[in-house]
C-alpha positions as CSV (number, residue, x, y, z in Angstrom):
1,X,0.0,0.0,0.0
2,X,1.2,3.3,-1.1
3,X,2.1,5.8,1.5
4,X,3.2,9.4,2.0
5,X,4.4,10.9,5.1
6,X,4.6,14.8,5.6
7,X,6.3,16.6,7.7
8,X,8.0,20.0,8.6
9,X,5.2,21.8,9.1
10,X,5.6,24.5,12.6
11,X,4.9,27.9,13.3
12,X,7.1,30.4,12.4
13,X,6.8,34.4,12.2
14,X,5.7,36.4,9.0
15,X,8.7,36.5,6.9
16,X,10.2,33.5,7.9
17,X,10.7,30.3,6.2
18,X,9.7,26.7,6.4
19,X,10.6,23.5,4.1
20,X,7.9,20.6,4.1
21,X,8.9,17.2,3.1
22,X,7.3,14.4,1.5
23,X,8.4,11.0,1.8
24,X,6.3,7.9,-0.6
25,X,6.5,4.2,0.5
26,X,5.1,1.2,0.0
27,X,5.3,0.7,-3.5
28,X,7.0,-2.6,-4.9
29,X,8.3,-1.1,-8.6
30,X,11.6,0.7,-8.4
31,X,11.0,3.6,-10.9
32,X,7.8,4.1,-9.5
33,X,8.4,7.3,-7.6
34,X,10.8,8.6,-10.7
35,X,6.4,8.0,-12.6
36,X,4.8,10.3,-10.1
37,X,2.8,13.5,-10.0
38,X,3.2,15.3,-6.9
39,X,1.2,17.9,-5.0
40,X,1.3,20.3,-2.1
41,X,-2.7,21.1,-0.9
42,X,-3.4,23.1,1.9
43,X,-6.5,23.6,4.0
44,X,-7.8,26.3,6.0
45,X,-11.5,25.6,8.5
46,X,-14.1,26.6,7.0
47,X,-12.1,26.8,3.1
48,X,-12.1,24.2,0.3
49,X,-8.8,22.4,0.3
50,X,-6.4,24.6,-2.3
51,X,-3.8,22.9,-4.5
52,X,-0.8,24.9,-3.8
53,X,1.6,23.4,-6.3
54,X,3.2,20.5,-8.1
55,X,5.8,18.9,-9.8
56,X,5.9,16.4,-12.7
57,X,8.1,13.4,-13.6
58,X,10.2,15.4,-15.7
59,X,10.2,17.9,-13.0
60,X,8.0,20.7,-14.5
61,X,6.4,23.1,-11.8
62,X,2.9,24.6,-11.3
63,X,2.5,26.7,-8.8
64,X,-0.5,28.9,-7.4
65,X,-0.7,32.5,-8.1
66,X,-0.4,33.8,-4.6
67,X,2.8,31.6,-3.6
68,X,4.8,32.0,-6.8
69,X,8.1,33.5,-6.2
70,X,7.5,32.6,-2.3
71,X,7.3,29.1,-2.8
72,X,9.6,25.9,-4.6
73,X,8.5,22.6,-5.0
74,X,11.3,19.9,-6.0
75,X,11.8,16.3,-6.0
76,X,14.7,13.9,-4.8
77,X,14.0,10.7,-6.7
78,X,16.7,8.7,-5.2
79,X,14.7,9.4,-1.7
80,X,10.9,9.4,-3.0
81,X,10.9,12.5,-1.5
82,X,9.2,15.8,-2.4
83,X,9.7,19.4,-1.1
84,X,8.1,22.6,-0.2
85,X,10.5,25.6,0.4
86,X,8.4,28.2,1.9
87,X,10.1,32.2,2.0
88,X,8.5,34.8,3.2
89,X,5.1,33.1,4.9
90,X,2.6,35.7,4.6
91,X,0.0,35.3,7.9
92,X,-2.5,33.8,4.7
93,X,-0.4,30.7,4.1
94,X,-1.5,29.2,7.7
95,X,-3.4,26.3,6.9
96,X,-2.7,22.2,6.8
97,X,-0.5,21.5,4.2
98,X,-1.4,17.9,2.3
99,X,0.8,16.1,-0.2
100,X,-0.3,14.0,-2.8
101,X,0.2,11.3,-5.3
102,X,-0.9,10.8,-9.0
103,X,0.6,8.3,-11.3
104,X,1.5,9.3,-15.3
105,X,2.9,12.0,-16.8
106,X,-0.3,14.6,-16.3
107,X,0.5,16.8,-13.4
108,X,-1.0,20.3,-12.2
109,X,-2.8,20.8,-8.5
110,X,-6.3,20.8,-10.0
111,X,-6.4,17.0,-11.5
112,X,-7.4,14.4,-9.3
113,X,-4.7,12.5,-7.2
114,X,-4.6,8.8,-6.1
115,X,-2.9,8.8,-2.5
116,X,-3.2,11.4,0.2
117,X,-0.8,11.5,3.3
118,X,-1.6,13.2,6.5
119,X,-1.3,16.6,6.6
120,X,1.1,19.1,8.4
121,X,0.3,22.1,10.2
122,X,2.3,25.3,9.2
123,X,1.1,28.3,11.2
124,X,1.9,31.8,10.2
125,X,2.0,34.3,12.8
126,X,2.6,38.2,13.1
């Protein structure tokens, strides 16, 4: 059973930075990761869950308007890892932040994705 583990989330001031990590498991086929669409989602109470950004298997980026240039999402393949450098965390960006899994070559945060892990909590404070 496919997996994915988040973590890094924290509270930091306005300005500050955090990096979120993103660790898949469970899967049997060793290029498997190197085949996956990833996704950062974050969810506010009371907000529908927003796709943040992603990054394909050839490692192209999408990213949401209000965290471009704030925000990088990258890939380790080696370590079935994905990460999310946060800069300058605006008070807005508190929420739970999701990743996500989709298998094939499609990628953007507004598709549908196959595996969820449990979120992690970044709070943004002033």
């Amino acid at each position: 059973q496919v997996q994915l583990v988040a973590s890094g989330g924290g509270s930091v001031q306005a300005g500050g930075s955090l990096t979120l990590s993103c660790v898949v498991s469970g899967y049997s086929s060793e290029d498997y990761f190197d085949n996956l669409c990833m996704g950062w989602f974050r969810q506010v109470p009371g907000k529908e869950r927003e796709g943040v950004a992603s990054i394909g298997t050839h490692y192209s980026t999408t990213y949401i308007e209000s965290v471009k240039g704030r925000f990088t999402v990258s890939r380790d393949n080696g370590k079935s890892t994905v990460y999310l450098q946060m800069n300058s965390l605006k008070l807005e960006d508190t929420g739970l932040y999701f990743c996500a899994s989709r298998y094939g070559f499609a990628c953007s945060p507004n598709i549908g994705y196959n595996y969820w892990g449990r979120g992690t909590q970044v709070t943004v404070s002033s």
